[in-house]
C-alpha positions in Angstrom: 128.6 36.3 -33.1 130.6 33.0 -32.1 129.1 29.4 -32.4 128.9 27.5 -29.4 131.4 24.7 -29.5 130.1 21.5 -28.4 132.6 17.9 -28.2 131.0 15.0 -29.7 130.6 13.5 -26.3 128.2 16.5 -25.6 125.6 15.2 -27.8 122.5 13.2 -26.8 122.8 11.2 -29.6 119.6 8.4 -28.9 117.3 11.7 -28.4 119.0 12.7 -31.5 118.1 9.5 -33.4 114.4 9.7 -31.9 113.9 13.0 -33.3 115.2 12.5 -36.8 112.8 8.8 -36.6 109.6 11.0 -35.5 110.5 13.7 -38.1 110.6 11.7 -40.9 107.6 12.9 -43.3 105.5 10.7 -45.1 107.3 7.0 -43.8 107.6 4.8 -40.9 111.0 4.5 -39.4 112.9 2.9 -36.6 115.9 3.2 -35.5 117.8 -0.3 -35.2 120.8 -0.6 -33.3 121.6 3.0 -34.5 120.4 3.0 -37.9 117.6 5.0 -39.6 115.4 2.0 -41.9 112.6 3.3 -43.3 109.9 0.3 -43.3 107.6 -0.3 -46.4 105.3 -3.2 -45.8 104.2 -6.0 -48.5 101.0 -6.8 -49.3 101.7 -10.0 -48.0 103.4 -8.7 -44.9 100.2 -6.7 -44.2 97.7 -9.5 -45.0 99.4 -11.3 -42.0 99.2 -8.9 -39.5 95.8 -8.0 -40.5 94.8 -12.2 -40.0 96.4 -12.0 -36.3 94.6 -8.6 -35.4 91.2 -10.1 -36.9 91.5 -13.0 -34.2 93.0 -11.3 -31.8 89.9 -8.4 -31.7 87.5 -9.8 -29.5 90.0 -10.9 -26.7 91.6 -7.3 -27.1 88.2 -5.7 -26.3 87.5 -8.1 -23.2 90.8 -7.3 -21.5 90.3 -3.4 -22.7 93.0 -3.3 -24.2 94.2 -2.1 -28.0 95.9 -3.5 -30.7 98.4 -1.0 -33.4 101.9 0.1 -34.4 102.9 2.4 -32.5 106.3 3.7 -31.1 108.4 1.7 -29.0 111.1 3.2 -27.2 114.0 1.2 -25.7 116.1 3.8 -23.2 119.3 3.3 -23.1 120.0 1.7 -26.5 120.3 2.7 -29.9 117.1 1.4 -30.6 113.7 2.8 -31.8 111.0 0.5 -33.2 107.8 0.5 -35.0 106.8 -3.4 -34.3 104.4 -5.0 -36.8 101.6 -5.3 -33.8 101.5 -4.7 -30.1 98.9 -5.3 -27.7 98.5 -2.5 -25.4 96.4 -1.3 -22.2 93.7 0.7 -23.5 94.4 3.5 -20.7 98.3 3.7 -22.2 96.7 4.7 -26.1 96.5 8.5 -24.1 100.3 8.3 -23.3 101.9 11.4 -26.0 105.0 9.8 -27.1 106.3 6.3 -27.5 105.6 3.3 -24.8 108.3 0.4 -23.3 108.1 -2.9 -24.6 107.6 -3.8 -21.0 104.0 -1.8 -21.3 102.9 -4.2 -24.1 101.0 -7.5 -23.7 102.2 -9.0 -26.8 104.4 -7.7 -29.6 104.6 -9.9 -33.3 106.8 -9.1 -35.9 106.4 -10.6 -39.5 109.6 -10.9 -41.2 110.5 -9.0 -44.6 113.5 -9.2 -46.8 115.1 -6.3 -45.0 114.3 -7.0 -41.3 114.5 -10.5 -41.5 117.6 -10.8 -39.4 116.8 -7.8 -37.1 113.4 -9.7 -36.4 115.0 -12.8 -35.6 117.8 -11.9 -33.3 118.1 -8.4 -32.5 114.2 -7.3 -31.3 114.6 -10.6 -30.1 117.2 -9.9 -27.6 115.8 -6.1 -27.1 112.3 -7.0 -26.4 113.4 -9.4 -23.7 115.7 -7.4 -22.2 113.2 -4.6 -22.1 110.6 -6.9 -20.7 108.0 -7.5 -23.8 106.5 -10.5 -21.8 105.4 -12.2 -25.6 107.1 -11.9 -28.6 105.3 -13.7 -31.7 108.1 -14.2 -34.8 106.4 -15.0 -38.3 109.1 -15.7 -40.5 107.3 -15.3 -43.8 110.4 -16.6 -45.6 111.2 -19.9 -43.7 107.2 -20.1 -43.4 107.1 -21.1 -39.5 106.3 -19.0 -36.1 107.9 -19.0 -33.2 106.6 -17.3 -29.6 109.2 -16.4 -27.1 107.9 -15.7 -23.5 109.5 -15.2 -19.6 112.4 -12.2 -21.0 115.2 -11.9 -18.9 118.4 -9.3 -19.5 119.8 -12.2 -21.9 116.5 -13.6 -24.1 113.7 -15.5 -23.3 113.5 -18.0 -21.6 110.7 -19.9 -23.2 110.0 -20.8 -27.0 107.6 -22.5 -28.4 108.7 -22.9 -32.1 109.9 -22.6 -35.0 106.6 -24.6 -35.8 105.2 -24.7 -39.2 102.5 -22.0 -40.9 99.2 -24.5 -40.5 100.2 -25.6 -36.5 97.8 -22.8 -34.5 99.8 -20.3 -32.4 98.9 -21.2 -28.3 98.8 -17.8 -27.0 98.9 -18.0 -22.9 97.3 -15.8 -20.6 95.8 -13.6 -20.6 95.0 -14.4 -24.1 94.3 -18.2 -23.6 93.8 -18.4 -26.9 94.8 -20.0 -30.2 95.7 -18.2 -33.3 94.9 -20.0 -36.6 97.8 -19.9 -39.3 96.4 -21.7 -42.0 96.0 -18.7 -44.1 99.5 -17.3 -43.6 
């Protein structure tokens, strides 16, 4: 029996990608700008987040809407990511498969040694170009925050930041609230 021959061209190679990412057992992964990175979160990484999502809770649950990690997909690029927290509309938790960072409310990445650059300048770039309408940096290792609003295809067009851990985080509509990052 022959083998089908297929050119190199042939292959769907993001679908590819986003298969091996969801088929990893036992480990997160995301596929950044075409890489597999398997993500292990600090303690200290996780203590972060876990501050944010505390305050964040009963806003969350007055605008019916969810807080997690789940899958984001960016179509078209060689991108798959896991982000660190996203807000999301309660109705899209029921969606099978991954959501577009254009669905979110609010997506925050904390930095760690092996993402720190990817976090400050390439989700950056993607989120905005994919529509994230807020993107919350902590850089863990420069010990500031910076939120990035208004994307457009080449950023965003707003930041406020990098302001130091201790300065709260102004968080606009439809949060219109302030997040306290004394403890970070």
């Amino acid at each position: 029996m022959a083998h089908p021959v297929f050119a190199y061209d042939d292959v769907n190679h993001e679908a590819a990608l986003e298969y091996a990412v969801q088929h990893v057992e036992g480990r997160s992964a995301e596929v950044i700008e075409g890489r597999i990175v398997l993500v292990s979160p600090m303690w200290d990484h996780e203590r972060i987040i876990a501050r944010i999502r505390r305050q964040l809770d009963a806003r969350v649950d007055e605008l019916d809407c969810l807080t997690g990690s789940g899958n984001l997909d960016l179509p078209g690029s060689p991108n798959w990511y896991v982000p660190d927290l996203a807000v999301i509309p309660d109705g899209l938790a029921k969606v099978t498969g991954a959501l577009l960072p254009d669905q979110t409310l609010l997506i925050v990445e904390v930095t760690s040694d092996s993402t720190l650059e990817n976090d400050r300048s390439t989700r950056r770039l993607r989120y905005a170009q994919y529509g994230a309408p807020l993107y919350l940096l902590v850089d863990r290792r420069e010990r500031v925050w910076t939120l990035f609003r208004d994307p457009h295809d080449l950023g965003y067009g707003r930041t406020d930041g990098p302001r130091p851990f201790g300065e709260p985080i102004p968080l606009p509509d439809p949060f219109a609230l302030a997040i306290d990052t004394s403890g970070f």
